[in-house]
N, C-alpha and C positions, 0 to 999 in steps of 0.2 A: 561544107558546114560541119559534119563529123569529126575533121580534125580540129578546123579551130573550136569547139568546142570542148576537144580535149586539150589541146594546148591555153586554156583559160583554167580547168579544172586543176592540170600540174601547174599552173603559175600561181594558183592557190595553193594548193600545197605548199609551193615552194616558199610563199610568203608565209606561212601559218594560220591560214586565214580561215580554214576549214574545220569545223567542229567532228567527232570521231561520230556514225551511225549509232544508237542503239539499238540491242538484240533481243531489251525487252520483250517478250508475248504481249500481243494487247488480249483483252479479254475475250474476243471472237475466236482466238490462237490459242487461247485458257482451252477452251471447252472443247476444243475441235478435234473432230475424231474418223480417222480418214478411215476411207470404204475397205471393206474386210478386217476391220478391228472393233472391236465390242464396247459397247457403254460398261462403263464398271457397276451401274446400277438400272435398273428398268422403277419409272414409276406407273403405279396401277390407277388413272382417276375417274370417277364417276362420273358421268355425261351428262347428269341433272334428266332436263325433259329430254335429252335425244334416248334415255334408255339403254343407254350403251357403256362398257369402258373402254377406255381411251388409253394406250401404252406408248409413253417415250421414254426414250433413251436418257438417260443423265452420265456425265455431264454435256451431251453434245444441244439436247434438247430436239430431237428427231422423236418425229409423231411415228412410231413405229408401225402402228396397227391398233383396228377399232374393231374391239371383239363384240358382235351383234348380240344382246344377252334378251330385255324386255320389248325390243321395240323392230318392227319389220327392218330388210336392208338389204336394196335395191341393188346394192353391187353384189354383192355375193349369192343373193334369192333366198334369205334366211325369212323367214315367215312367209314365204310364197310359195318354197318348194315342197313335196308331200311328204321329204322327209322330217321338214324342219318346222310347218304348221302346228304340231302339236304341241312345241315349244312356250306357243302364246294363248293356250288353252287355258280360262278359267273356269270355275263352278259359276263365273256369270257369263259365258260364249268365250269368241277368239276377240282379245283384244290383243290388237297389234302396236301399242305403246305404250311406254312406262314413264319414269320419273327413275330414276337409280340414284343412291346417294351409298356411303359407308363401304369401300371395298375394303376388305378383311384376308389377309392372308391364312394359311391353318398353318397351327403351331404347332410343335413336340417338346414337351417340358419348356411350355411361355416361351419358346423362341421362333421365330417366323422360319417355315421347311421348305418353301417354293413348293409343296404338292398341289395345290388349289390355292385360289382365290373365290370368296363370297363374296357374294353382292345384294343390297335389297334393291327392293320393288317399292317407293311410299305410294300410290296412288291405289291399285288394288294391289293389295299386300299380300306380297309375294318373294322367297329370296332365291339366288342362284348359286349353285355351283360353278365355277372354268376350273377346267384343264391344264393346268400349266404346263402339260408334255408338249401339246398340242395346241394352248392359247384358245380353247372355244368352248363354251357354253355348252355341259354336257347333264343338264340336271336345273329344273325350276319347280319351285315346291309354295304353292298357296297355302297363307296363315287365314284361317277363320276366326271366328269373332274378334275381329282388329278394324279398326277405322282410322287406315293409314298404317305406316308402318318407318317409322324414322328412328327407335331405339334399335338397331338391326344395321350389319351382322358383324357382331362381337363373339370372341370365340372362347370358349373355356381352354384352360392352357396345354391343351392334347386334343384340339379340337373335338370334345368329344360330343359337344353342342354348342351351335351357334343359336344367340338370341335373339328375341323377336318381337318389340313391346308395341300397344297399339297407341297409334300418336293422338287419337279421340278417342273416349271413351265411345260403346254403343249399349243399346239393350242388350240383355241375353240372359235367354236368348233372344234373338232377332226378331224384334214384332213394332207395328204400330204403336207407340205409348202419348200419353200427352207428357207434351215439353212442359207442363208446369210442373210433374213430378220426374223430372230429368235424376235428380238424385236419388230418387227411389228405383228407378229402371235399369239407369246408366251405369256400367262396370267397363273396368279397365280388364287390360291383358296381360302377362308375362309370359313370352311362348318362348322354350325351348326346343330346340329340332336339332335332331339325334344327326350326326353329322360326320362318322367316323368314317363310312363308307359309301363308297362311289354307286351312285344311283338307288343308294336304299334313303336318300335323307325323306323322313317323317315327322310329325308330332310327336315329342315324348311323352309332354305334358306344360299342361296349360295351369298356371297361376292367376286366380280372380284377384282382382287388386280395387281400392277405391277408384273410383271412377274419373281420377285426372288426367290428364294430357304429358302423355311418359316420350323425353325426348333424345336421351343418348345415353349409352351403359359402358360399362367396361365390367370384364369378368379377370379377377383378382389372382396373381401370383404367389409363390413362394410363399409366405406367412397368411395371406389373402387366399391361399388357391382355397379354393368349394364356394367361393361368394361372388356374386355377379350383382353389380349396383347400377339403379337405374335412378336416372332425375327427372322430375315432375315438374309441371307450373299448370297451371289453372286449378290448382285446390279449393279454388271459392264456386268452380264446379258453375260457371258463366255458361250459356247459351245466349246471348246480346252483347253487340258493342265491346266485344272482350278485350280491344283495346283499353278499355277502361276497367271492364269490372274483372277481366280475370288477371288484373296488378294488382286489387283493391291493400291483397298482404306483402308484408316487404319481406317472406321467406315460404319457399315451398318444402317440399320434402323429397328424398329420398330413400327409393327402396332396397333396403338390401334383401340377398335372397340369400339365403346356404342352398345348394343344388345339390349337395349331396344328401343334405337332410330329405332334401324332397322327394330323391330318390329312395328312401328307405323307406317312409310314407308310402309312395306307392307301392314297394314290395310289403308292405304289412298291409295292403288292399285298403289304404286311407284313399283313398280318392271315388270321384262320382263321374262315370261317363256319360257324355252328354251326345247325343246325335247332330251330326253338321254334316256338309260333303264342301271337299276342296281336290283342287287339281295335284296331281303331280306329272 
């Protein structure tokens, strides 16, 4: 059968009857990237509810590795073992899941340096440090008075703090109030957390802001660099059906900050300390 089936293929030939192969790549062939040679790029993405980030390879798309940050993980014994239980410690007990959204590279002069990756925590508001020597979660720091935390972590252009806005306003401080004087009670947050060095990240200082619902920022470059801008919605400052009443306007506002002004403030002792406890 092997011959005549090549003496059918020369007899096409011989007729011209054979079209030439293409060498084209198809797009599986685009991206493909054989074992012991390196993606030319890694991307960093947030897990949402698993609490985790998730690294692949581009352009092969190889799930490379799921670095355990807010949430327990059963393969590796991260929130179980006694070295890594303290990891998921809050000022409310050991919660062993998150929500992670916003991973953030740190920068040196507004450019991304592969030294770290940031990541927050929106459920109890919380952000993290990884390793990028080593790819793991070496540093998790709770934001107080925050209810939620989804404008986080955005980095000033030398990392020298990533930001931290709360995505509900709360009282504060923190007490029972009645919800019919919600806008008398209720304040927002702008947290800054000092971020240049490995296992010192802290509170730098906390900005009171009106009591909106602050949802994603960016901290400003080159002509930009000392301002970090955040965006708001719920200005009508709703507790019901906010599907409805917190659209009622067709524009909210945004906050800008100068961080460096804020920082001079603090050294001419403008500021008021207030008592809280959060984990680190």
């Amino acid at each position: 059968m092997k011959s005549k089936v090549r003496l059918t293929l020369l007899s096409a030939v011989a007729a011209g009857l054979v079209s030439v192969p293409s060498f084209a790549q198809s797009p599986a062939e685009k991206v493909y990237v054989p074992h012991g040679k390196y993606d030319e790029f890694y991307a960093f993405l947030s897990g949402g509810f698993d609490g985790q980030v998730n690294v692949y390879g581009l352009p092969s798309g190889r799930h490379l590795k799921t670095i355990p940050v807010f949430s327990a993980y059963p393969m590796n014994g991260y929130g179980y073992s006694e070295e890594t239980k303290a990891m998921l410690m809050t000022s409310y007990g050991f919660i062993p899941w998150g929500d992670s959204h916003h991973p953030e590279l740190s920068q040196t002069n507004g450019v991304p340096d592969g030294r770290w990756l940031f990541i927050n925590e929106n459920n109890t508001p919380r952000v993290a440090r990884i390793d990028l020597k080593t790819f793991e979660t070496i540093e998790i720091l709770e934001i107080p008075f925050s209810g939620g935390n989804h404008a986080s972590t955005f980095t000033t252009p030398n990392s020298e703090y990533i930001t931290a806005a709360t995505r509900f306003s709360v009282p504060i401080p923190q007490k029972d109030v009645p919800i019919a004087e919600y806008k008398k009670y209720f304040k927002g947050t702008l947290t800054f957390v000092r971020a240049d060095k490995p296992g010192k990240m802290d509170i730098a200082f906390q900005i009171l802001v009106p009591g909106y619902d602050y949802d994603l920022a960016h901290c400003g470059k080159g002509p930009s660099n000392g301002w970090c801008f955040f965006t708001s919605y719920n200005t009508e400052q709703a507790h019901t059906l906010l599907e409805i009443n917190a659209s009622m306007k067709d524009k909210d506002y945004i906050a800008a900050v100068n961080w460096k002004r804020a920082e001079q403030c603090i050294a001419e002792g403008k500021y008021k300390e207030v008592k809280t406890k959060y984990a680190h």
